[in-house]
N, C-alpha and C positions, 0 to 999 in steps of 0.2 A: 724636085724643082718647086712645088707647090709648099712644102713647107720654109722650105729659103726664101721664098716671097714672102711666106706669113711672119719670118720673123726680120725680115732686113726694114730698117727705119725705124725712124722713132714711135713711131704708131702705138706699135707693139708694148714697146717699155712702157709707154704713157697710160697704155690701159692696162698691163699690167701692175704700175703703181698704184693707179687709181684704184684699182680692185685690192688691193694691198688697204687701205686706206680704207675702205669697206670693210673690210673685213674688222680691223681695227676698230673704229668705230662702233661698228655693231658691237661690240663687248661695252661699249658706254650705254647702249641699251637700259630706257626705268624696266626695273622690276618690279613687282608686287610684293607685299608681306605676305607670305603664309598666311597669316589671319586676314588677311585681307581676301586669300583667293579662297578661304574657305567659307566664306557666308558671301559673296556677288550680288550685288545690284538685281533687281528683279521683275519681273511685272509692274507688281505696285510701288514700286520706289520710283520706275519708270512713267508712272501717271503722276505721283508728284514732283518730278523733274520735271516733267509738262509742264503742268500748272504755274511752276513756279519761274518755268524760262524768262517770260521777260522783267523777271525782278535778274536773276543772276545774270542774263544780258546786260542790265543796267549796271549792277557793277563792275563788270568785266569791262566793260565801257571806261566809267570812272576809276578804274584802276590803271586801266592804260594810260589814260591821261593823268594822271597823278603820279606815273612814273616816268614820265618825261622828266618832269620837276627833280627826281629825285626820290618820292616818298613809296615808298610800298605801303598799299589801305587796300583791304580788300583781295589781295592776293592769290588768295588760298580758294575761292570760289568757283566750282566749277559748271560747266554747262552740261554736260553729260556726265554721268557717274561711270567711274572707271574700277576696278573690272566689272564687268557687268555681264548679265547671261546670253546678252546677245541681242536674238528675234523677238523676243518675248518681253525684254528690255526696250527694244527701241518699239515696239507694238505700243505698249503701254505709254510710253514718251511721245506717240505720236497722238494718241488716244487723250492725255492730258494738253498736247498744246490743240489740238482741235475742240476741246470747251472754250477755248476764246473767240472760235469760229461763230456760233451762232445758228440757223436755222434760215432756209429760205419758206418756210412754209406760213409766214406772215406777208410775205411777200405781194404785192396787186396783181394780178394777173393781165394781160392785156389784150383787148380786146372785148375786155367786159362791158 
């Protein structure tokens, strides 16, 4: 009984295609080059992806909007470096955009 319930109606088919269609997809999947996944993004690549975010923000920005138009400029820039090691990646990436933080230790104190 309980399986004749699970498969009467459309339900079934619909997620059954859908998952069909998943699956497919997924094989459209990017890959990496081999040479790509043999030397990975790092630490320090990760501190100068910091530093450098809000320039390649800015173009990613103006790349989008210059593709409305038509034009691809800028395209190829990315905000995080892919494949990359990871925790130690995003460590350093978080390490590089926190120099544009600054210091509260110039700060006034109040109550002085």
């Amino acid at each position: 009984m309980i399986v004749r319930s699970i498969h009467k109606g459309r339900g079934f088919r619909q997620r059954l295609v859908l998952l069909g269609l998943l699956v497919l997809l997924s094989g459209c999947a990017h890959h990496y080059a081999p040479e790509a996944l043999a030397d990975p993004y790092g630490f320090f690549s990760g501190i100068w992806h910091g530093i450098a975010l809000p320039y390649s923000l800015s173009c990613n920005i103006v790349s989008w909007f210059v593709s409305i138009f038509g034009f691809h400029f800028l395209s190829d820039i990315q905000i995080i470096g892919r494949p990359n090691t990871g925790l130690f990646y995003y460590l350093g990436f978080f390490l590089g955009i926190s120099l544009y933080g600054g210091s509260a230790a110039g700060a006034p104190q109040r109550g002085t």
